[in-house]
C-alpha positions in Angstrom: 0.0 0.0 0.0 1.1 3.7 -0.4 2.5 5.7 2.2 -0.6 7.6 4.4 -2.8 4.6 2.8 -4.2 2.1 5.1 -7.1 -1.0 4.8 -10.3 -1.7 6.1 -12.3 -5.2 6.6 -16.1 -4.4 5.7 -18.2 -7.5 6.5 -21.1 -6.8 4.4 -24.4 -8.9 5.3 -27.1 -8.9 2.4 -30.4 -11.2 2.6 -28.7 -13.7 0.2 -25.9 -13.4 0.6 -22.3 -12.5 2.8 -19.1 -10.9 1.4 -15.9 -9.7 3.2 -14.3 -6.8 1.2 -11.2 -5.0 2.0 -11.1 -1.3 1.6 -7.3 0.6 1.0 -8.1 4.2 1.5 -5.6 7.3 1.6 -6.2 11.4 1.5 -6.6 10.9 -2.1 -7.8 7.2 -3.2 -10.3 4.4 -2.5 -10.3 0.9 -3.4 -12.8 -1.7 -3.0 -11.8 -5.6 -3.3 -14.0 -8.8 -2.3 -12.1 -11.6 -0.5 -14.5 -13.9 0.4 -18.6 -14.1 -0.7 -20.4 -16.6 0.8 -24.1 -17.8 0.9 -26.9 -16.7 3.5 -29.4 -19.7 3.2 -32.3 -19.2 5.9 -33.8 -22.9 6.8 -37.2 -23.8 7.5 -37.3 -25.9 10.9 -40.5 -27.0 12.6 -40.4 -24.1 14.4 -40.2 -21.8 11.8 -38.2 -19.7 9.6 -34.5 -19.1 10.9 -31.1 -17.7 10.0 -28.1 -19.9 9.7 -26.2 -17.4 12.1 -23.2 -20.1 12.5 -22.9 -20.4 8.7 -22.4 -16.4 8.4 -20.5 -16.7 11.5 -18.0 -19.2 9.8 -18.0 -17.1 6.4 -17.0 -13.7 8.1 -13.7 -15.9 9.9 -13.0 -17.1 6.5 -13.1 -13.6 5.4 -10.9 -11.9 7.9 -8.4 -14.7 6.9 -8.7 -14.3 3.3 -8.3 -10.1 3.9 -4.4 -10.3 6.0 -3.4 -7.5 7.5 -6.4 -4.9 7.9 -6.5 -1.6 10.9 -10.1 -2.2 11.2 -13.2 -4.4 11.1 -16.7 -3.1 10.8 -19.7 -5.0 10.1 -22.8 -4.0 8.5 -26.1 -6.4 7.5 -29.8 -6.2 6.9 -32.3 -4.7 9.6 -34.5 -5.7 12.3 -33.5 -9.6 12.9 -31.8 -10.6 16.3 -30.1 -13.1 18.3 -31.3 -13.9 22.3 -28.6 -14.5 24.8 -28.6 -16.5 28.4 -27.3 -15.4 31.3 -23.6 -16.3 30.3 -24.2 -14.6 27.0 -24.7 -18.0 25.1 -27.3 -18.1 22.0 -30.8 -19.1 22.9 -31.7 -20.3 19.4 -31.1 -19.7 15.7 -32.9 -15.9 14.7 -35.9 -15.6 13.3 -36.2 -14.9 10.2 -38.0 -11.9 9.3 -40.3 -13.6 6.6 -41.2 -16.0 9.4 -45.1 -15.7 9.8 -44.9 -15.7 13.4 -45.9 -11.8 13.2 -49.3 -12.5 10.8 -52.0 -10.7 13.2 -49.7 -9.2 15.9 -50.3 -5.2 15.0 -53.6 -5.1 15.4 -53.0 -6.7 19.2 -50.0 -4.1 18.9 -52.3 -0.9 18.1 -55.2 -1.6 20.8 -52.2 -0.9 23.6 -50.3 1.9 21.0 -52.9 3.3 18.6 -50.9 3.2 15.0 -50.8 6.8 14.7 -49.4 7.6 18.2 -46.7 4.8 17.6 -45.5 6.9 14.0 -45.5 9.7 15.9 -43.7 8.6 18.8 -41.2 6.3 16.7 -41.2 8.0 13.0 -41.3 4.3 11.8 -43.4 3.0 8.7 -46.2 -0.2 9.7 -44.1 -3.3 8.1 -45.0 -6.5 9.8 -41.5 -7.9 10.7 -40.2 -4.7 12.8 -38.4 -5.6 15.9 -41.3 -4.2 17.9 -43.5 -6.5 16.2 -41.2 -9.5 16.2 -40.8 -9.1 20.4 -44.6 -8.5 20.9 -45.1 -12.0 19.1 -42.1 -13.7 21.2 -44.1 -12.5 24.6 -44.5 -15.3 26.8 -41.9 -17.7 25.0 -39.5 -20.1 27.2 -36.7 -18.6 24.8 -37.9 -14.8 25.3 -38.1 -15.4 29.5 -34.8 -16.8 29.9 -33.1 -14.0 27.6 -30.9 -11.5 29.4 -29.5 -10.1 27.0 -30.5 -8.7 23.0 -28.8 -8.2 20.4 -29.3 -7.0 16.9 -27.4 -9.2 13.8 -24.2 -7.2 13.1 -23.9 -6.1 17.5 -24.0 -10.2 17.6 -21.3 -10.5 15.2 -19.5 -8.3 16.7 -19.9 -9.5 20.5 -18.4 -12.7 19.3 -15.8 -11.3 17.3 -15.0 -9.0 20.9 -16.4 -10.4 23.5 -18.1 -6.6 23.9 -21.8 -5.8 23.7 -23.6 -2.9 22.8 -26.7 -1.4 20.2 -25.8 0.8 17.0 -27.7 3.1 16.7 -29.0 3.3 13.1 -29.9 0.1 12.6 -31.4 0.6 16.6 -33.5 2.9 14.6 -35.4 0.1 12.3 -36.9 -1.6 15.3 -39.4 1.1 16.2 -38.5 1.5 19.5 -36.0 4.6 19.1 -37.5 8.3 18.8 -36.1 9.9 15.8 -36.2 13.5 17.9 -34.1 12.3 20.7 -32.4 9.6 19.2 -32.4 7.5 22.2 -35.1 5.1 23.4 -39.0 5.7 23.2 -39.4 4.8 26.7 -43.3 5.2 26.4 -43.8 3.0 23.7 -41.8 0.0 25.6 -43.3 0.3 28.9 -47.3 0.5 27.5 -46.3 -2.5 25.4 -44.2 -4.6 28.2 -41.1 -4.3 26.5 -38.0 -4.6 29.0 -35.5 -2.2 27.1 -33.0 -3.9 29.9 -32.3 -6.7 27.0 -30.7 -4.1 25.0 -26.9 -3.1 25.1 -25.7 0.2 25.4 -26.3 2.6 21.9 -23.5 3.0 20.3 -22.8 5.7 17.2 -21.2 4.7 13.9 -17.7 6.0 14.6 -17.8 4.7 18.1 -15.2 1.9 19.1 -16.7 -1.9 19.6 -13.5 -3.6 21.3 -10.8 -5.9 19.5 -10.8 -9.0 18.1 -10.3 -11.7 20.8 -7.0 -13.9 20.9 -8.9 -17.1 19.7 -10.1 -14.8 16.6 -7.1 -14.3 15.9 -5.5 -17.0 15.9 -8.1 -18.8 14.0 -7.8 -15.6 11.0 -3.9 -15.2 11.3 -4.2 -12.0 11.9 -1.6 -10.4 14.4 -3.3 -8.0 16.9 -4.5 -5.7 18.2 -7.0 -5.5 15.6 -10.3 -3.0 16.3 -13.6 -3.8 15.5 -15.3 -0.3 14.5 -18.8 0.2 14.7 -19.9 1.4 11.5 -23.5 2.1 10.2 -24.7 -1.1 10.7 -28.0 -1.2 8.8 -26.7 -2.0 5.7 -29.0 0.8 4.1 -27.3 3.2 6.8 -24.0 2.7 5.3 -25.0 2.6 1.6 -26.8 6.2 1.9 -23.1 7.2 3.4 -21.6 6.3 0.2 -23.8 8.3 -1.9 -22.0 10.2 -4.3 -23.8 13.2 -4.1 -23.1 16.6 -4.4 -25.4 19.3 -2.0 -28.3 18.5 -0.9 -31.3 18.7 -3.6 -31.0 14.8 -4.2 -32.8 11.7 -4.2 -31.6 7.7 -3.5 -32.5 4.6 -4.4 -30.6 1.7 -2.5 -31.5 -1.3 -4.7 -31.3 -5.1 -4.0 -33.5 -7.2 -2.5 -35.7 -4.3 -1.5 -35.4 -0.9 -2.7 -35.1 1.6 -0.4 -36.4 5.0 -2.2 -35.9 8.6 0.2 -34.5 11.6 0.9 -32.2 12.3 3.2 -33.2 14.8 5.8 -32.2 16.7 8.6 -35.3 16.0 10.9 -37.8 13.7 11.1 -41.3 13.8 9.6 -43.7 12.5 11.8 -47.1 13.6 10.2 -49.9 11.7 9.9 -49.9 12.3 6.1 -46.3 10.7 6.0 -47.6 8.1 8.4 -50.7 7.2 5.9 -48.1 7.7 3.1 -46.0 4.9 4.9 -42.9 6.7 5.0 -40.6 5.7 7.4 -37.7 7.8 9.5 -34.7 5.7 9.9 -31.5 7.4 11.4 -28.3 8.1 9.7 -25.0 9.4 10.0 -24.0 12.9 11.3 -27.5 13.6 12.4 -29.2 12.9 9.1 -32.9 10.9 9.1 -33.2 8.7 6.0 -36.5 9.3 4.9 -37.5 6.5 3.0 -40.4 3.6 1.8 -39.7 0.2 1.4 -40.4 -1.1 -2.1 -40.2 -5.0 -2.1 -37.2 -4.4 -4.7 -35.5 -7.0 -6.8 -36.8 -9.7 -4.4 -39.8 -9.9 -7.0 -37.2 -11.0 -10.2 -35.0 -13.3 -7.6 -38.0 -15.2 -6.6 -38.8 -15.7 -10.3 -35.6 -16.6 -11.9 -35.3 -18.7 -8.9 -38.8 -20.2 -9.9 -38.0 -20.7 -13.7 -34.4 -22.8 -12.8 -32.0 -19.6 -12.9 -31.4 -18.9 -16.2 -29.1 -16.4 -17.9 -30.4 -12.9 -16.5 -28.6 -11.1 -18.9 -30.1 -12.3 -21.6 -33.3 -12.4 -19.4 -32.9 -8.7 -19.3 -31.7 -8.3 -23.2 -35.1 -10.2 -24.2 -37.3 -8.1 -21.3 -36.3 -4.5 -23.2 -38.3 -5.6 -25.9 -41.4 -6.4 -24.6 -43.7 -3.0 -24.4 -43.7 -1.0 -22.0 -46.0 -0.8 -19.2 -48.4 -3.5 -20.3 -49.2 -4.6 -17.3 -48.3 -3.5 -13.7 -48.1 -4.7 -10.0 -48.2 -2.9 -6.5 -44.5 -3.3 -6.3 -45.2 -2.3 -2.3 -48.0 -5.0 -1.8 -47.4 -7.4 1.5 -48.9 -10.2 -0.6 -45.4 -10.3 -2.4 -43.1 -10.9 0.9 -43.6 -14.4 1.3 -41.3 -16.7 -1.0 -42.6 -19.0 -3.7 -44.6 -19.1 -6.9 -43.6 -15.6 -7.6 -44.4 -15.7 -11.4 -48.1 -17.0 -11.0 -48.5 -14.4 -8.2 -47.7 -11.3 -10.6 -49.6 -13.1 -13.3 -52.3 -13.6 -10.4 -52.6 -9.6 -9.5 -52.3 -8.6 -13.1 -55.7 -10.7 -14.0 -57.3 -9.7 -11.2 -56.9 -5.9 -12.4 -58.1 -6.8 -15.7 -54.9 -6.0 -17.9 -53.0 -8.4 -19.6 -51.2 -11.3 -18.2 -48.1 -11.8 -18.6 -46.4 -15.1 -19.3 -43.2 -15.5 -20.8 -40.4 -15.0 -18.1 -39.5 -11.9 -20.5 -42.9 -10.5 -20.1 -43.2 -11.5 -16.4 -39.2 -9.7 -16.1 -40.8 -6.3 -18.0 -43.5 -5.8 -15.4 -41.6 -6.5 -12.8 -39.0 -4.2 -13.8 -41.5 -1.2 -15.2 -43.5 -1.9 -11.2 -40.6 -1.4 -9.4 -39.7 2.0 -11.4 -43.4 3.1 -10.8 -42.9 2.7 -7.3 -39.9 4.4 -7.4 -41.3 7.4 -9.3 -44.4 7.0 -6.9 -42.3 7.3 -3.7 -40.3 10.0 -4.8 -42.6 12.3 -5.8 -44.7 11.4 -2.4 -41.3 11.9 -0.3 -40.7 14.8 -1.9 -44.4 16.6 -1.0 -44.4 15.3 2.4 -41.1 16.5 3.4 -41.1 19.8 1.4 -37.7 18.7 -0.2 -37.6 19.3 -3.8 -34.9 17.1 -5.7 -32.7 17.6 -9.1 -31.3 14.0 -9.3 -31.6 10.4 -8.5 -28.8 8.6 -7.0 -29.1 4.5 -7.2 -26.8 2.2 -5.3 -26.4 -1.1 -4.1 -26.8 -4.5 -6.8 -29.7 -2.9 -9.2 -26.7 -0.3 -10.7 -26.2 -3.4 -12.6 -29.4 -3.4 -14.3 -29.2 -1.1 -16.4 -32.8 -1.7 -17.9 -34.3 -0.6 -14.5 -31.9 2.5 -14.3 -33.3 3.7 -17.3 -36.8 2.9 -16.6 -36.5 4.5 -13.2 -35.1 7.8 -15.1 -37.6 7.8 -17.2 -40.6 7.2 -14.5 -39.2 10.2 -12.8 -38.6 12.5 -15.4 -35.1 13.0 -13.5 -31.5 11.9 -14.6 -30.2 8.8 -12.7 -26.8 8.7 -11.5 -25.9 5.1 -11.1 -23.5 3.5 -8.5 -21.3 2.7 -6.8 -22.8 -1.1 -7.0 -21.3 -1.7 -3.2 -22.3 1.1 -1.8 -23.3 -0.6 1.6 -19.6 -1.9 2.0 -17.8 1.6 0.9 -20.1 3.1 3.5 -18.6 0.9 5.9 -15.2 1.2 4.7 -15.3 5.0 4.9 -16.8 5.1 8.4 -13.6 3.2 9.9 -11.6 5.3 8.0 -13.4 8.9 9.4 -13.0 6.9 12.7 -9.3 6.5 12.0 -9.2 10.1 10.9 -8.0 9.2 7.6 -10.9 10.8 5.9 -13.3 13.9 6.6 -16.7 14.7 7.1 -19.9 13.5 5.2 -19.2 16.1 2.4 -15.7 15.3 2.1 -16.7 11.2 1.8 -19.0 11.8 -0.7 -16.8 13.9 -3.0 -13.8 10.9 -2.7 -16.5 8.7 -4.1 -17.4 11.0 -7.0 -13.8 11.1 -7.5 -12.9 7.9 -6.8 -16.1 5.5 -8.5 -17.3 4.7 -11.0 -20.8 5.8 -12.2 -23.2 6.7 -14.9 -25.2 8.5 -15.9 -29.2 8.0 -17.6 -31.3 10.9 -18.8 -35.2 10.5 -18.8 -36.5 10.3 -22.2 -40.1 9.3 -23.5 -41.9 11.6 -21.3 -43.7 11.0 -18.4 -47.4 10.3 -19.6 -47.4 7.0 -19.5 -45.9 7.1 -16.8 -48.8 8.9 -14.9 -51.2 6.8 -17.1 -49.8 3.6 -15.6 -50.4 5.4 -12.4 -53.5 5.7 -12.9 -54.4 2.6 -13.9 -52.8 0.6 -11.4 -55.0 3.2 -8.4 -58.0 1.8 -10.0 -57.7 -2.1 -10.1 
């Protein structure tokens, strides 16, 4: 490495999958390299739906070996999922899996303690059925929830055992709706009226903040030579992708595309009005004092789920054959709940599309088209609603994260929004991570500074809207009516 240069281990947790990618940064430079991918397969036990947390466990020490020498460790992964420990901080159980359906049914016993509306307002969060809040409301009463001592989110978990020190970051803290966006601490009053002991929760800790060091057996198992610091990063996975926007002001929009896209704004304060709450808009923290203000869109999911469905065939051509299908001939709710559960995605969009009387699609090219033209409606839909809500007019659309790679959906998203699309960096989640240890390590400045050694440093590109946005509203239109 250059002189004043100096790398970072991101351990990067996605739905499907794991990677461990090493980051060299200096004053001047940025460089991103994956070491070691491995899968995330949940399984289905009697019980339920659960993560394999040993498996990821495993693949993050086969990471750190494969990365050497790094000055830092920070770990980032999906939202809202957590492990239980004992008294002597052993595991009580595989996590649940947030598509688990032990949640079906448990807002409604949530809102007659916490009316829905005074729960947005007190939390900022958007009604999804799998938030933490709903996820501990429907463990009430379990052997596994009484004997807990101790909570603690994926990545803290990780990072415990990687340590041997516990504690709550606070952004991803954030997604279980039991944080007040004002304060940015605990919504005390939420937790008592609904009999959740906030006790089980380590001390908050800010991206930036130190975790501890990797334990002697850790290292001896990775070959690394110590002391090596874990740092905690933003570690909600969208957290740290929104850091590595590469964005210049403030009058933009993001898209963080994968399995779900994440479509927002990124604010300085909360909105907590009942319009936005309606609107289901949700108020997740950031770095620096920022809120993302964002709607979950159930994102790519919908296309994995089908490839998955039709034997994984060759996506690019998939894609390549999907561009010449017309547009918007038929379209889905790219939002509707009825898509979160796995399994028999294509006859489900074939399913809703009959059911609103317009034309079924059945090729996997056709099926691929409406997916892709639904999830660009939605983002066009949630950007112009997050835009009115929060009276934050935008210039340009910034996606991240694994859809930067499809460029069919870039342009479609362009063109549904009448906006040019700036597209990348495609691991956005893991540079965000990266750069936090290195602001930590004082290698690198503020937010600003960050975001302009990614526009420097990245590459992206660029899509202009063209075709007009008539159809768009059409589409719109059509869909509100079914």
């Amino acid at each position: 490495m250059s002189v004043g240069t100096k790398a970072y281990a991101a351990v990067d947790l996605g739905a499907s999958s794991g990677r461990v990618m090493v980051g060299r940064v200096g004053p001047h430079s940025l460089e991103l390299t994956e070491v070691h991918r491995f899968p995330n397969r949940p399984v289905r036990v009697p019980e339920g739906l659960r993560w394999d947390i040993l498996g990821l466990y495993a693949g993050v020490l086969d990471g750190l070996r494969a990365a050497g020498a790094v000055d830092s460790v920070g770990i980032d992964s999906w939202a809202v999922d957590y492990g239980l420990l004992d008294a002597d901080g052993a595991l009580l159980g595989n996590p649940v899996h947030y598509r688990d359906a032990r949640t079906e049914g448990v807002a409604e016993k949530v809102w007659a303690s916490v009316p829905a509306d005074e729960l947005y307002a007190a939390t900022g969060l958007q009604y999804a059925p799998f938030n933490t809040l709903y996820q501990l409301s429907a463990a009430q009463g379990s052997a596994q929830l009484d004997r807990a001592e101790r909570l603690l989110l994926i990545p803290d978990l990780l990072a415990y055992w990687l340590t041997g020190e516990q504690g709550t970051e606070l952004t991803n803290a954030s997604t279980t709706q039991l944080i007040d966006p004002r304060t940015r601490d605990w919504a005390h009053g939420v937790a008592g009226r609904l009999g959740i002991d906030l006790g089980l929760f380590a001390p908050l800790r800010r991206p930036g903040d130190p975790a501890g060091v990797l334990r002697p057996e850790v290292l001896e198992e990775t070959g690394l030579a110590g002391p090596v610091p874990v740092t905690t990063v933003g570690s909600h996975d969208t957290a740290s992708a929104v850091a590595a926007v590469p964005a210049d002001g403030e009058r933009f929009a993001y898209i963080c595309t994968g399995t779900w896209s994440l479509a927002g704004l990124e604010l300085d304060a909360p909105v907590l009005t009942e319009e936005s709450r309606t609107a289901n808009f949700t108020n997740e923290l950031g770095l620096d004092g920022t809120v993302r203000y964002l709607r979950n869109i159930m994102g790519l999911w919908l296309l994995q789920e089908c490839v998955r469905a039709w034997g994984e065939p060759d996506l690019g051509e998939l894609l390549r054959e999907a561009a010449k299908v017309p547009a918007l001939r038929s379209v889905v709710d790219a939002g509707d709940a009825g898509f979160l559960a796995p399994g028999r995605m294509p006859e489900r969009i074939a399913a809703a599309c009959r059911d609103s009387r317009q034309p079924v699609p059945h090729s996997p090219a056709e099926v691929t088209r409406c997916i892709l033209d639904s999830l660009a409606l939605a983002h066009r839909r949630a950007l112009l609603d997050a835009q009115r809500l929060a009276g934050h007019p935008v210039d340009v659309v910034h996606v991240v994260g694994g859809g930067t790679r499809n460029a069919l959906l870039c342009q479609l998203t362009a063109d549904a929004c009448g906006l040019p699309v700036v597209a990348g960096p495609t691991e956005a989640a893991a540079l965000g991570n990266v750069l936090v240890q290195a602001r930590a390590h004082g290698l690198v400045g503020d937010l600003a500074g960050t975001r302009r050694l990614l526009t420097r440093t990245q590459l992206l590109t660029r899509y202009e809207p063209r075709g007009g946005i008539q159809r768009w509203e059409a589409a719109q239109a059509r869909l509100a009516r079914a």
